[in-house]
N, CA and C atoms as an extended XYZ file, in Angstrom:
417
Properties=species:S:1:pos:R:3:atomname:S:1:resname:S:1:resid:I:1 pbc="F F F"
N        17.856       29.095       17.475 N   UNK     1
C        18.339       27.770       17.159 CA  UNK     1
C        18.641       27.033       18.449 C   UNK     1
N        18.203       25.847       18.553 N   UNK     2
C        18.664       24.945       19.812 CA  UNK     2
C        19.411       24.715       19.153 C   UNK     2
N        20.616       24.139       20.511 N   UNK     3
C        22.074       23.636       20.379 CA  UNK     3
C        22.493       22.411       21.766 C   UNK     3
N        22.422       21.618       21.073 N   UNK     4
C        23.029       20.759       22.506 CA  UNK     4
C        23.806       20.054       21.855 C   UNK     4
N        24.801       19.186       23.178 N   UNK     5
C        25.846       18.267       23.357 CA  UNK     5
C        25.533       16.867       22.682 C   UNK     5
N        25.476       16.707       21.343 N   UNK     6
C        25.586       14.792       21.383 CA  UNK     6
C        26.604       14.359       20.927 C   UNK     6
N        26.089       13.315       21.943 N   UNK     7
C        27.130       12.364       21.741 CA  UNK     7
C        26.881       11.361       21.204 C   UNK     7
N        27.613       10.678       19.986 N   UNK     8
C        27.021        9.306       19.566 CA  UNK     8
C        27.986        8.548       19.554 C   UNK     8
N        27.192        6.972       19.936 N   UNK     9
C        27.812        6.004       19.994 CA  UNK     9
C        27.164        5.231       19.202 C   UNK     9
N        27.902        3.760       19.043 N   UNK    10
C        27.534        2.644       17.324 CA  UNK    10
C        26.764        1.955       18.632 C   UNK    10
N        25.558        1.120       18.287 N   UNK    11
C        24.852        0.070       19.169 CA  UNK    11
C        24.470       -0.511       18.478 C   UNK    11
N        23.819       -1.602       18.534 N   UNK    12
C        23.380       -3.224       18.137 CA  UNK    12
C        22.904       -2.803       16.336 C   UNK    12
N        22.952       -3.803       15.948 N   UNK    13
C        22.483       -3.900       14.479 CA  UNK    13
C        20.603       -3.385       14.437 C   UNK    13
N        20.205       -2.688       13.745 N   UNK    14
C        19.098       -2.268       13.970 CA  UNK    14
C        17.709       -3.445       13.091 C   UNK    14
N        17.759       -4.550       13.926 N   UNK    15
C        17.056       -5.548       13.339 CA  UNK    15
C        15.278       -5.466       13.796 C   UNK    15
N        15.523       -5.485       15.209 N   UNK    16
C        14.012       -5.575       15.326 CA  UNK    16
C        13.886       -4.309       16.671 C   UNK    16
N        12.980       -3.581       16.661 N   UNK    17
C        12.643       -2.470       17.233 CA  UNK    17
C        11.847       -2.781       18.608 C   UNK    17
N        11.728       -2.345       19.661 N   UNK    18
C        10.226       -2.338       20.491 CA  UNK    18
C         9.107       -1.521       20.684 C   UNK    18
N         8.818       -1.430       21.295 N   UNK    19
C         7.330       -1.085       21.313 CA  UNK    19
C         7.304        0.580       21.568 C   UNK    19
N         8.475        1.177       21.666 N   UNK    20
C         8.799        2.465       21.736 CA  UNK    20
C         9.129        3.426       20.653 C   UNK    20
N         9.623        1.940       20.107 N   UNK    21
C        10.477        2.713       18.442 CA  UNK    21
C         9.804        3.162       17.514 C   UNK    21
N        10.380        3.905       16.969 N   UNK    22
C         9.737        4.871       15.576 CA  UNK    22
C        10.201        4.517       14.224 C   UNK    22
N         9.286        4.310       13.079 N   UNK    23
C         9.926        4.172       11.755 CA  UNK    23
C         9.151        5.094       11.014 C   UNK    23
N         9.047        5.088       10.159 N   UNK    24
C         8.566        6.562        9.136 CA  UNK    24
C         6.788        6.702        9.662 C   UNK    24
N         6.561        5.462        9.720 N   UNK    25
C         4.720        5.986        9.515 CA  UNK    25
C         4.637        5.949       10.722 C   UNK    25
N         5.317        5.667       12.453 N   UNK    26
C         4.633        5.127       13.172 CA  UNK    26
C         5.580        6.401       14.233 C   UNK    26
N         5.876        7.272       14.275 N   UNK    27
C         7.514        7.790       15.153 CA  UNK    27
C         7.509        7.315       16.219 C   UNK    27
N         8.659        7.399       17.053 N   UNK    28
C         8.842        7.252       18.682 CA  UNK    28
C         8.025        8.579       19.317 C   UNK    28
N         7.417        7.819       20.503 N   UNK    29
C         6.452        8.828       21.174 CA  UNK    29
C         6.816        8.899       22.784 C   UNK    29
N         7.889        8.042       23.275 N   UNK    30
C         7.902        7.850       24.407 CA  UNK    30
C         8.570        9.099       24.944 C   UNK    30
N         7.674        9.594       26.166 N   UNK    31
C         8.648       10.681       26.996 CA  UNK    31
C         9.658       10.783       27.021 C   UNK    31
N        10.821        9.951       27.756 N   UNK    32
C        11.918       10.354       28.214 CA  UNK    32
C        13.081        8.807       27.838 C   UNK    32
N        13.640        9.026       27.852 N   UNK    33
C        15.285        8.018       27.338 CA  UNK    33
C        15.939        8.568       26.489 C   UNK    33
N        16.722        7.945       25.948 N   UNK    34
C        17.693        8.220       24.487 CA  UNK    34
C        16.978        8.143       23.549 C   UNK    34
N        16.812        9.137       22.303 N   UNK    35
C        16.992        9.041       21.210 CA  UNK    35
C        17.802        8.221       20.453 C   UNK    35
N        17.772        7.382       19.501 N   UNK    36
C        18.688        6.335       18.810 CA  UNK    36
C        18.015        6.766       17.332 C   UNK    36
N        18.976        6.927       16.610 N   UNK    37
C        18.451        6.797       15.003 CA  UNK    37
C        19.351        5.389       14.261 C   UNK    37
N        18.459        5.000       13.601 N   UNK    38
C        18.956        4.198       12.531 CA  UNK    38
C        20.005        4.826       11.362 C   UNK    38
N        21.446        4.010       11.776 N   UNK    39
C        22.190        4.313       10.450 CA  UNK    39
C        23.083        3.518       10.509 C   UNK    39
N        23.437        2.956        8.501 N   UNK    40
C        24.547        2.153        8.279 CA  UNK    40
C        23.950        1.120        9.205 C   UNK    40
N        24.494        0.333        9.417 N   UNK    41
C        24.236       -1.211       10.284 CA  UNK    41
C        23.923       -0.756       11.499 C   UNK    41
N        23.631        0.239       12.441 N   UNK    42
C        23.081        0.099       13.839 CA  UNK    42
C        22.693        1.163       14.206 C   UNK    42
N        22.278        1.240       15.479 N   UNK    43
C        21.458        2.058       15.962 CA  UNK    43
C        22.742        3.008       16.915 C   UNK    43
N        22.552        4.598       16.773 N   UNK    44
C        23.328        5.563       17.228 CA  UNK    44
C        22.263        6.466       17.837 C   UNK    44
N        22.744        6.440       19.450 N   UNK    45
C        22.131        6.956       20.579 CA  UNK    45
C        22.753        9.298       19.795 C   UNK    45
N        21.900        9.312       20.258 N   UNK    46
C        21.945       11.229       19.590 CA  UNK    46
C        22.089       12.249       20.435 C   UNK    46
N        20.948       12.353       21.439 N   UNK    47
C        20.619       12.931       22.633 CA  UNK    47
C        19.732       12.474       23.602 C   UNK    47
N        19.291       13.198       24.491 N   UNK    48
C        18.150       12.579       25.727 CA  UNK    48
C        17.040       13.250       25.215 C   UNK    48
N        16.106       12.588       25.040 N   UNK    49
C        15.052       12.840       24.558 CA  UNK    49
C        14.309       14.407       25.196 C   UNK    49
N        14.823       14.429       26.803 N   UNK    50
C        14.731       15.970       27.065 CA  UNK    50
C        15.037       16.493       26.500 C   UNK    50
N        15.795       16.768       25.691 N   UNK    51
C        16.854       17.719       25.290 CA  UNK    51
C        16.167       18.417       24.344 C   UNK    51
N        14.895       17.673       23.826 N   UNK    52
C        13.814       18.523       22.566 CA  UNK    52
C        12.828       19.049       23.096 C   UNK    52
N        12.741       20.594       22.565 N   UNK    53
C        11.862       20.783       22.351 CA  UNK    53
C        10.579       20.944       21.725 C   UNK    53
N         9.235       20.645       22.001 N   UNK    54
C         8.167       20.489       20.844 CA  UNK    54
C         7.876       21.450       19.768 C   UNK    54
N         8.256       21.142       18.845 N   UNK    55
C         8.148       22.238       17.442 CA  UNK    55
C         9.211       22.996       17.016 C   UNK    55
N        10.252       22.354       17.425 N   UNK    56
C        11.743       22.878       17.335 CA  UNK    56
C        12.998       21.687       16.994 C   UNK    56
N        13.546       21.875       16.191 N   UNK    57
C        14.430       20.921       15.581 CA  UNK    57
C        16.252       21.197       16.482 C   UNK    57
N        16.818       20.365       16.059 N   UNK    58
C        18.095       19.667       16.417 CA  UNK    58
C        18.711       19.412       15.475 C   UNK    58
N        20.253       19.346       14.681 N   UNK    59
C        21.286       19.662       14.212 CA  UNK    59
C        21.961       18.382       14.638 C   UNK    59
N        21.749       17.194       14.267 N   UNK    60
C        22.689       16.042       14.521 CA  UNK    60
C        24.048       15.403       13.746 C   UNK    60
N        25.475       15.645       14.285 N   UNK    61
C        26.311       14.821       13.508 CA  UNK    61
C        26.571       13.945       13.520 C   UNK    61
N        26.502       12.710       12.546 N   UNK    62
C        26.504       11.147       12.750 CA  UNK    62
C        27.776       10.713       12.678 C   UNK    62
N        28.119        9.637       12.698 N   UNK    63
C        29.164        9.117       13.000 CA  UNK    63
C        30.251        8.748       11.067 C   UNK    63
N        29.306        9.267       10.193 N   UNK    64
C        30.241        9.509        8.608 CA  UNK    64
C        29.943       10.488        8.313 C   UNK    64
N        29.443       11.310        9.292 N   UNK    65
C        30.044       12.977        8.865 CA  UNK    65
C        28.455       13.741        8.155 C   UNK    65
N        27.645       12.653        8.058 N   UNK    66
C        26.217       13.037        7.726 CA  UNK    66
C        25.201       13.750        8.536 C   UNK    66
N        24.524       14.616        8.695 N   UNK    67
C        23.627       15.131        9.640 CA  UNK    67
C        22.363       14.876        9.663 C   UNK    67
N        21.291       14.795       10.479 N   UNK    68
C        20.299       14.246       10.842 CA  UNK    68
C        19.673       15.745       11.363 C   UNK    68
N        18.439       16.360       11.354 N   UNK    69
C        17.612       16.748       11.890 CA  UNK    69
C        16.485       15.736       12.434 C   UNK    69
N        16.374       16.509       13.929 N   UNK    70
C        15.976       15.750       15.128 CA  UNK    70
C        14.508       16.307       15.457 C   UNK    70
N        13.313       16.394       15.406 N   UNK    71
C        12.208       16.982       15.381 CA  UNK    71
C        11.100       16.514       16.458 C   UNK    71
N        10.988       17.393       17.767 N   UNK    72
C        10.023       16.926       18.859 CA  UNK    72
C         8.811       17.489       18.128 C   UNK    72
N         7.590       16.695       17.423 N   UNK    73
C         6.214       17.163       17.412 CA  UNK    73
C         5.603       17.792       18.644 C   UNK    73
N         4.513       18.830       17.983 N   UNK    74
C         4.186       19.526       19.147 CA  UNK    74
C         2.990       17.977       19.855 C   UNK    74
N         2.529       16.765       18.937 N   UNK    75
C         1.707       15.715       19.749 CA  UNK    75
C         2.963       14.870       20.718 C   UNK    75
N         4.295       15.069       20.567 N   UNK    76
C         5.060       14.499       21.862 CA  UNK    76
C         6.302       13.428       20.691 C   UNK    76
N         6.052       13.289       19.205 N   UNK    77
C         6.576       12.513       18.425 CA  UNK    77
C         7.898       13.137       17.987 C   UNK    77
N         9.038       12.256       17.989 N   UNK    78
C        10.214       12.302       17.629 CA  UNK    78
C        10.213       11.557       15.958 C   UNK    78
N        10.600       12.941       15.207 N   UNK    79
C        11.322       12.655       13.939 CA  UNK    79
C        12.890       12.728       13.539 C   UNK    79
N        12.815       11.994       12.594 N   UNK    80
C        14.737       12.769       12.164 CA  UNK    80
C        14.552       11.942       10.482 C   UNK    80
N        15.115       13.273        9.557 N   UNK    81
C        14.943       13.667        8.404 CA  UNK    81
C        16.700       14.164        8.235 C   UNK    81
N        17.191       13.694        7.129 N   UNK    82
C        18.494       14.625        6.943 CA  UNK    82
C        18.245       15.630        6.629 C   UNK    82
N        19.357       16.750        7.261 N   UNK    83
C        19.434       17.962        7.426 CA  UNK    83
C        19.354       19.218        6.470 C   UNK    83
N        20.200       18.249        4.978 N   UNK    84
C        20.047       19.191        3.985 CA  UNK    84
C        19.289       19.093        3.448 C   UNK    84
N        19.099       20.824        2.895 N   UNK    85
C        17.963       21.256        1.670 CA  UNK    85
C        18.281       20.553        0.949 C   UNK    85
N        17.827       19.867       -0.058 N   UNK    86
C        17.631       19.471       -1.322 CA  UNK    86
C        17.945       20.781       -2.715 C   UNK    86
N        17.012       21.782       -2.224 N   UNK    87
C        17.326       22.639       -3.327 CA  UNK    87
C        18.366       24.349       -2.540 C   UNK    87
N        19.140       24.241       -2.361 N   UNK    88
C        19.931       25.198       -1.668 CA  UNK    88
C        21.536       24.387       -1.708 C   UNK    88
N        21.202       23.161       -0.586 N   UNK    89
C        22.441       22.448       -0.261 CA  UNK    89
C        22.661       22.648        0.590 C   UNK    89
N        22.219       23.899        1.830 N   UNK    90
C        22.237       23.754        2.659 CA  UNK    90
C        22.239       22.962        3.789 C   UNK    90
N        22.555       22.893        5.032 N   UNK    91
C        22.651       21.989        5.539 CA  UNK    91
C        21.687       22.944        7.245 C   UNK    91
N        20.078       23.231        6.939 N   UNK    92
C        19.401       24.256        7.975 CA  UNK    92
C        17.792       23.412        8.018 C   UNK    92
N        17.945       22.348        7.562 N   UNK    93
C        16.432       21.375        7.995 CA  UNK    93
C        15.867       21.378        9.370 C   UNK    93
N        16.778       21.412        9.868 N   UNK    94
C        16.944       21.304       11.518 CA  UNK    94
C        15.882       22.934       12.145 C   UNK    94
N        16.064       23.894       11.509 N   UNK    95
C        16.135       24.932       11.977 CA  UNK    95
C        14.663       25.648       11.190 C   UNK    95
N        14.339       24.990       10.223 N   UNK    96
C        13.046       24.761        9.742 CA  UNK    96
C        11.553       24.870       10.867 C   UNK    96
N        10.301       25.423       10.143 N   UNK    97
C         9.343       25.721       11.012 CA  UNK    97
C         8.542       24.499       10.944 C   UNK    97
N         7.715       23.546       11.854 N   UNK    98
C         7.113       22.472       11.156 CA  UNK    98
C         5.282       22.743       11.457 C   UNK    98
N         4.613       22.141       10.556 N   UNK    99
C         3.639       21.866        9.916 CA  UNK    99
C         2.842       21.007        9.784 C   UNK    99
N         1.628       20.710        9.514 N   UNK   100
C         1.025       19.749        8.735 CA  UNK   100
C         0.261       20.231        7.857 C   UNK   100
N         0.185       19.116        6.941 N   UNK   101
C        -0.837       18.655        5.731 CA  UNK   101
C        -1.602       17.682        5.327 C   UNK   101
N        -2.609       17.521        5.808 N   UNK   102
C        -3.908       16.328        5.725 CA  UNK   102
C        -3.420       15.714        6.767 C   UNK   102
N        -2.831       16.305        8.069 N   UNK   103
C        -2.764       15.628        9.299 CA  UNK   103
C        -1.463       14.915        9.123 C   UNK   103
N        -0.299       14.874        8.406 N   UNK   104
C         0.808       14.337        8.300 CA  UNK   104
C         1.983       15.643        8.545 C   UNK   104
N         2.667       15.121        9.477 N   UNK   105
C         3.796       16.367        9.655 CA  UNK   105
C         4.544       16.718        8.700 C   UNK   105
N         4.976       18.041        8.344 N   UNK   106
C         6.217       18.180        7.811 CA  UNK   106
C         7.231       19.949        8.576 C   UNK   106
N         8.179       19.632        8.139 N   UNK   107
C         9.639       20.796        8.320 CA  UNK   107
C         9.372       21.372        6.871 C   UNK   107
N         9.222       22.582        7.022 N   UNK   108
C         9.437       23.568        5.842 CA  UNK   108
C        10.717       24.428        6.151 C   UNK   108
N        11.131       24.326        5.204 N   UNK   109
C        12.447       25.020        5.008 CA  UNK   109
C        12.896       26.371        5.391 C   UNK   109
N        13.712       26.665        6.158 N   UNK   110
C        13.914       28.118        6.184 CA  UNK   110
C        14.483       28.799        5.571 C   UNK   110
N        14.936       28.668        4.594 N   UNK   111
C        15.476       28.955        3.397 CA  UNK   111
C        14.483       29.505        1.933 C   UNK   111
N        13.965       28.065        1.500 N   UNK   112
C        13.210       28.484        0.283 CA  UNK   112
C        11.474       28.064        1.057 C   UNK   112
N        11.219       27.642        1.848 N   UNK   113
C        10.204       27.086        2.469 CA  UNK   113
C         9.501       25.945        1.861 C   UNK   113
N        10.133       25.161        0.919 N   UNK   114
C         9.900       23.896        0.340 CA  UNK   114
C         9.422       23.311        2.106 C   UNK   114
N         8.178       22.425        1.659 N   UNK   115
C         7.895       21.362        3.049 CA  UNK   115
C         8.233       19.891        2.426 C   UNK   115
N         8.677       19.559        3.701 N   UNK   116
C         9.045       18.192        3.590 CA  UNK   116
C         8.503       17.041        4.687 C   UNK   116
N         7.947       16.045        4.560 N   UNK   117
C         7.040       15.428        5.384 CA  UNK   117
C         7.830       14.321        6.061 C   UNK   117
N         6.985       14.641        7.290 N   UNK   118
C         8.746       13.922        7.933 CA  UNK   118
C         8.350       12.326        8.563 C   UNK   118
N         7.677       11.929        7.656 N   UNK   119
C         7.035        9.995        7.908 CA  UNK   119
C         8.405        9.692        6.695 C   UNK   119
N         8.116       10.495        5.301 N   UNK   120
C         8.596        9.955        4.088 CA  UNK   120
C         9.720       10.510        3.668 C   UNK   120
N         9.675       12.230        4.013 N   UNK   121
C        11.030       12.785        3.364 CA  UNK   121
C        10.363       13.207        2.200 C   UNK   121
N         9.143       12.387        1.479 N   UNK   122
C         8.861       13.377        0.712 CA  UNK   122
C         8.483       15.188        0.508 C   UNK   122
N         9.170       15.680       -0.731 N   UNK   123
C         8.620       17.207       -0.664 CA  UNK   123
C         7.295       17.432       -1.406 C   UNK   123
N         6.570       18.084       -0.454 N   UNK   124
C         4.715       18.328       -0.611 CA  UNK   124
C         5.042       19.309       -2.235 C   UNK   124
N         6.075       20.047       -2.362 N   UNK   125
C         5.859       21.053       -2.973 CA  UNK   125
C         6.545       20.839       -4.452 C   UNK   125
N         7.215       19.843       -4.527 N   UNK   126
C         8.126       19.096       -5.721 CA  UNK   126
C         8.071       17.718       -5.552 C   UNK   126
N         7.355       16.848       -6.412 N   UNK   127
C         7.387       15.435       -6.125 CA  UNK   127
C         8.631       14.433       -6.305 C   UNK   127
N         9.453       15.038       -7.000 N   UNK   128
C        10.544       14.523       -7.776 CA  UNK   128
C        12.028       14.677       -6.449 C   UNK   128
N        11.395       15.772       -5.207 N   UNK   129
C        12.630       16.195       -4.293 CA  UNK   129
C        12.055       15.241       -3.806 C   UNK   129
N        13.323       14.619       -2.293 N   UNK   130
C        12.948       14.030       -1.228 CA  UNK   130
C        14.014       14.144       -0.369 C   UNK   130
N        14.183       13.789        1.039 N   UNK   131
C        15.207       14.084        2.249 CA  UNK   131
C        14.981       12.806        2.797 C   UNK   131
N        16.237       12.505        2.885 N   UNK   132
C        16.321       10.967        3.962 CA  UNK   132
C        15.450       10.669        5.023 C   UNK   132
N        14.971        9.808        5.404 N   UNK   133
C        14.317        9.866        6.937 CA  UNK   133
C        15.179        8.684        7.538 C   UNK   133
N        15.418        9.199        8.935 N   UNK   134
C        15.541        7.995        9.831 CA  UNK   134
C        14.513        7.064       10.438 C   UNK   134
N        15.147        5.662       10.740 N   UNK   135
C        13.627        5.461       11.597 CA  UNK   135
C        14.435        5.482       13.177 C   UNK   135
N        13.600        5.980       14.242 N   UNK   136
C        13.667        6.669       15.724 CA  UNK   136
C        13.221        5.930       16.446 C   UNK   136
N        13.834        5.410       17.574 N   UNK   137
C        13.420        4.562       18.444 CA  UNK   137
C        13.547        5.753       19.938 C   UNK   137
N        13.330        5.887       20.649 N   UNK   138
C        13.571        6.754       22.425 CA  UNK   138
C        13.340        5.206       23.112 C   UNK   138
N        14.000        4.950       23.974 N   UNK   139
C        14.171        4.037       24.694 CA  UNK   139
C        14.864        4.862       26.363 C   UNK   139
């Protein structure tokens, strides 16, 4: 399991994005800056985008107590999906192996191995489950 230090802080209302930022279909791809996820009215800085590694998830606590899994693609793309299983309750998304299917990423569960696609949050394996997504800006 990776484990690092974040720290989050509240920043600007999350109105219009740049050319770095990530939303479900498009993720953040940029090398190196802050991570920022979208939540509640603004954008909350997470970690340094070093701080991921490719094909290995992150354990984020937000600022109402909600968690975020943080996901470096092994093509260089930053996701974040909430953390809990859907069918467990767990709270181990983060810690999940990731995947694709028809060329769209997903985190499969380490738990029950339900996959979950991490543009939509939809689950490949139950249509009716789904997991939050953030949209990701690295700046």
């Amino acid at each position: 399991m990776t484990t690092a230090t974040i720290t989050t802080t509240r920043q600007s209302t999350p109105s219009a994005t740049p050319a770095t930022s990530g939303t479900p279909d498009t993720p953040a791809t940029s090398a190196t800056g802050a991570v920022r996820l979208a939540h509640g009215d603004g954008w909350f800085t997470v970690c340094d985008r070093g701080l991921l590694t490719p094909g290995r998830g992150v354990s984020v606590l937000l600022p109402d107590g909600d968690q975020a899994a943080v996901f470096l693609d092994r093509s260089g793309r930053v996701h974040a999906v909430g953390n809990r299983d859907p069918f467990t309750g767990a709270y181990v998304l983060a810690r999940g192996l990731l995947g694709s299917a028809g060329g769209r990423p997903f985190v499969a569960s380490p738990l029950l191995k339900q996959r979950f696609d991490l543009a939509t949050g939809a689950c490949l394996d139950d249509e009716d489950v789904s997991v939050p997504v953030f949209a990701v800006r690295v700046e």
